[in-house]
C-alpha positions in Angstrom: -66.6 55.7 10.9 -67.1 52.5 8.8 -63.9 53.6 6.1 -62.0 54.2 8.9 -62.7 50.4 10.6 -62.2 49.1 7.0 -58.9 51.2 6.5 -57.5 50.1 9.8 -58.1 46.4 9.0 -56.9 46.7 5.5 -53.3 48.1 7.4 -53.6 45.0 9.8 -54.3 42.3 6.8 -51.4 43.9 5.4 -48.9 43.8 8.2 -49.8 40.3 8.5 -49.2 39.3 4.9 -46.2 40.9 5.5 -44.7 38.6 8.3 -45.9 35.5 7.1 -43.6 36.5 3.6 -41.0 37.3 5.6 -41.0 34.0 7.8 -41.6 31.9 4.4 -38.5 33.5 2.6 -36.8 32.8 6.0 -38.0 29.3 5.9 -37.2 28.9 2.7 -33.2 30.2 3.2 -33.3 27.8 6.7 -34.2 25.0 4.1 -31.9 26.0 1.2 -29.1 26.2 4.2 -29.9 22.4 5.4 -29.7 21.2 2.3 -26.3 22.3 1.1 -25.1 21.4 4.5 -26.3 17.9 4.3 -24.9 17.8 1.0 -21.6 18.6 1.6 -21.9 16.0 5.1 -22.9 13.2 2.4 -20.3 14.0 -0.1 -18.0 14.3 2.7 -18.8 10.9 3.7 -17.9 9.7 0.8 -14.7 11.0 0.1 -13.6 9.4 3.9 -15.1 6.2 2.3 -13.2 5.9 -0.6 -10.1 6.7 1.7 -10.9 4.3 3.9 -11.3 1.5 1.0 -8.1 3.1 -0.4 -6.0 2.9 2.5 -7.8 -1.1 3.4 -6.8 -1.8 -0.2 -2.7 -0.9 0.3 -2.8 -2.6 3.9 -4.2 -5.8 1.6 -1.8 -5.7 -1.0 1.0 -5.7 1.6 -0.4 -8.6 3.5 -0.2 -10.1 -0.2 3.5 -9.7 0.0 4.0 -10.3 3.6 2.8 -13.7 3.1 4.9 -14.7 0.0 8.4 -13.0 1.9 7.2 -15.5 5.3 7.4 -18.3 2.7 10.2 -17.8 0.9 12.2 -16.7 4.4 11.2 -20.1 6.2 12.6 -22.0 2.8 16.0 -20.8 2.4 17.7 -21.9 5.7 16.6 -25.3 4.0 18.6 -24.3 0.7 21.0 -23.3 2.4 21.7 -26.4 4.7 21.6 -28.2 1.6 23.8 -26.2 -0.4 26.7 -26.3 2.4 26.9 -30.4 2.5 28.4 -29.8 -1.2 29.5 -26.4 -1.3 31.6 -26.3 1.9 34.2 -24.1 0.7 32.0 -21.2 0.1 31.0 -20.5 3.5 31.0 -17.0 3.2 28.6 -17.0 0.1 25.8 -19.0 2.2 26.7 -16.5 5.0 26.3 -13.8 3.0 22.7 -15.3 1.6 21.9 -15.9 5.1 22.7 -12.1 6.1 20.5 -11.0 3.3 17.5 -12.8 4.6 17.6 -11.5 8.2 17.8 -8.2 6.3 14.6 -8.8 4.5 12.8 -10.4 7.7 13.7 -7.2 9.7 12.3 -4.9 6.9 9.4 -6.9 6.7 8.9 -7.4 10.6 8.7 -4.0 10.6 7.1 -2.8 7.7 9.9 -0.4 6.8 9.2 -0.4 2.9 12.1 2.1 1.8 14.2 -0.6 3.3 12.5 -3.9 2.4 13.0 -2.3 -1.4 17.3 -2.7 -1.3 17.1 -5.6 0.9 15.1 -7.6 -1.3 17.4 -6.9 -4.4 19.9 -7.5 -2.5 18.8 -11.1 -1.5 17.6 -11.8 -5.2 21.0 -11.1 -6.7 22.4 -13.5 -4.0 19.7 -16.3 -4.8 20.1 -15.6 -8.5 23.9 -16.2 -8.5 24.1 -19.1 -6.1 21.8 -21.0 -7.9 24.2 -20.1 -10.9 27.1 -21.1 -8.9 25.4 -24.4 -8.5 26.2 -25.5 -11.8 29.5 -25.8 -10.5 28.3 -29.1 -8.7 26.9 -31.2 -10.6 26.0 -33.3 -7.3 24.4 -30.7 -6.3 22.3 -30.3 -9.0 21.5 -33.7 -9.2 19.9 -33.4 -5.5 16.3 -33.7 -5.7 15.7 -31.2 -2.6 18.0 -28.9 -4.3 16.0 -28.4 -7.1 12.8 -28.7 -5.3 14.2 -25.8 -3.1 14.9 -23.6 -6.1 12.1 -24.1 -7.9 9.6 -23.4 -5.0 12.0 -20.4 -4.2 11.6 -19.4 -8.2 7.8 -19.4 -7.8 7.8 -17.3 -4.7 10.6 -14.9 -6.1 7.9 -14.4 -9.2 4.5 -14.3 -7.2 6.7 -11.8 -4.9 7.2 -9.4 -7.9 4.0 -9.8 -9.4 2.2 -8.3 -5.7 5.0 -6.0 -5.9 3.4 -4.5 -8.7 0.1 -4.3 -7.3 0.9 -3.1 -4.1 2.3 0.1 -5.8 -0.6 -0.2 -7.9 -2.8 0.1 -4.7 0.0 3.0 -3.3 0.0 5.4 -6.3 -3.9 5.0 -6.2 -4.2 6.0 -2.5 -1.3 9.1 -2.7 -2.9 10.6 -5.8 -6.3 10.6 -4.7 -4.9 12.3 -1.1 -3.7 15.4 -3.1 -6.6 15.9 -5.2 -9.1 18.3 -4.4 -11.6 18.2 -2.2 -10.1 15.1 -1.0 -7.0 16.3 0.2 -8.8 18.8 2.8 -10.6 15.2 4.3 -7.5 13.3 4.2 -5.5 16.2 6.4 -8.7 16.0 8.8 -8.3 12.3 9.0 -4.7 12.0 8.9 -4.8 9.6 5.9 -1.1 9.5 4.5 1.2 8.4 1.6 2.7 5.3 1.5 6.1 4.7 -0.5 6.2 2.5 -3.6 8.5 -1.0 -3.5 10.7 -0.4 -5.9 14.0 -2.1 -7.0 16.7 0.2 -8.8 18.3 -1.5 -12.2 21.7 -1.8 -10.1 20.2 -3.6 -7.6 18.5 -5.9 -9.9 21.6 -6.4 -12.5 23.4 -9.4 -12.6 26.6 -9.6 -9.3 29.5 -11.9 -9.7 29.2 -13.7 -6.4 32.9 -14.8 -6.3 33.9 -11.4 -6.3 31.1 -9.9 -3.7 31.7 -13.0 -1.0 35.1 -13.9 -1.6 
């Protein structure tokens, strides 16, 4: 009768031994589970992160150029009022200058980049050969806000093209890293997108005869 009570709680002992295995290899996968999972939340995290600073870091480098074009657009009615009390007879030319500036401004006020790019080569090959068409008045040249004018113009025209460069700088970071993997999956779920480079072709950059574009 004794073997037969030992027996039965051997089988008992057992059983139990049993279940508490089986819930500590379930506890164990339950564990194993909440850590990947929080893993892949944290590194998820920080891919939207460096998105985020990515995407803060191109609306930056615009407000860099923003800032420069505002500049430069409230200076050149100024150059051009002065240019027209010597150059009179090329009307047209200042027109033209003046037309290339609202184009600019418009491109800018919206923040339409694919057109700001033509627009702005446009208005520098206009500013470029005025101020070479200047030479052909010497009183002109001799004006003191003249040459103030073009030399704070110069210097905005330069600082312009250096944020140029790192604005696309800031762009090509931002696109490349949103078509990498993992990142692009997070950028889709975010709706983080591509931004175009400001670019300026060589034949929108290369020297113009302004006599034969305005005349």
């Amino acid at each position: 009768m004794q073997k037969s009570s030992d027996v039965a709680e051997s089988s008992c002992n057992a059983a139990d031994t049993g279940r508490l295995t089986g819930s500590n290899r379930m506890g164990i996968g339950m564990m194993a589970l909440l850590a990947v999972v929080t893993v892949a939340l944290l590194y998820g995290v920080l891919i939207y992160n460096g998105l985020v600073n990515l995407k803060h870091g191109v609306a930056k480098a615009w407000s860099n150029i923003d800032v420069l074009l505002k500049q430069r657009h409230d200076e050149l009615p100024k150059l051009v009022e002065v240019c027209r009390q010597y150059m009179g007879f090329e009307k047209e030319t200042l027109e033209r200058v003046i037309a290339a500036r609202s184009a600019v401004f418009t491109a800018r006020d919206t923040g339409d980049v694919s057109r700001l790019g033509p627009a702005e080569a446009a208005l520098r090959q206009g500013l470029g050969n005025l101020f070479a068409l200047a030479e052909n008045y010497p009183e002109l040249e001799a004006d003191e806000q003249f040459r103030h004018l073009r030399e704070r113009i110069t210097a905005l025209e330069n600082a312009i093209a250096d944020r140029r460069e790192f604005y696309n700088d800031a762009v090509n970071a931002n696109n490349v890293r949103i078509e990498q993997f993992p990142d692009v999956a997070i950028a889709r779920l975010f709706a983080f997108v591509a931004h175009p480079l400001l670019s300026f072709s060589p034949n929108e950059t290369r020297d113009v005869d302004l006599r034969s574009l305005f005349t």
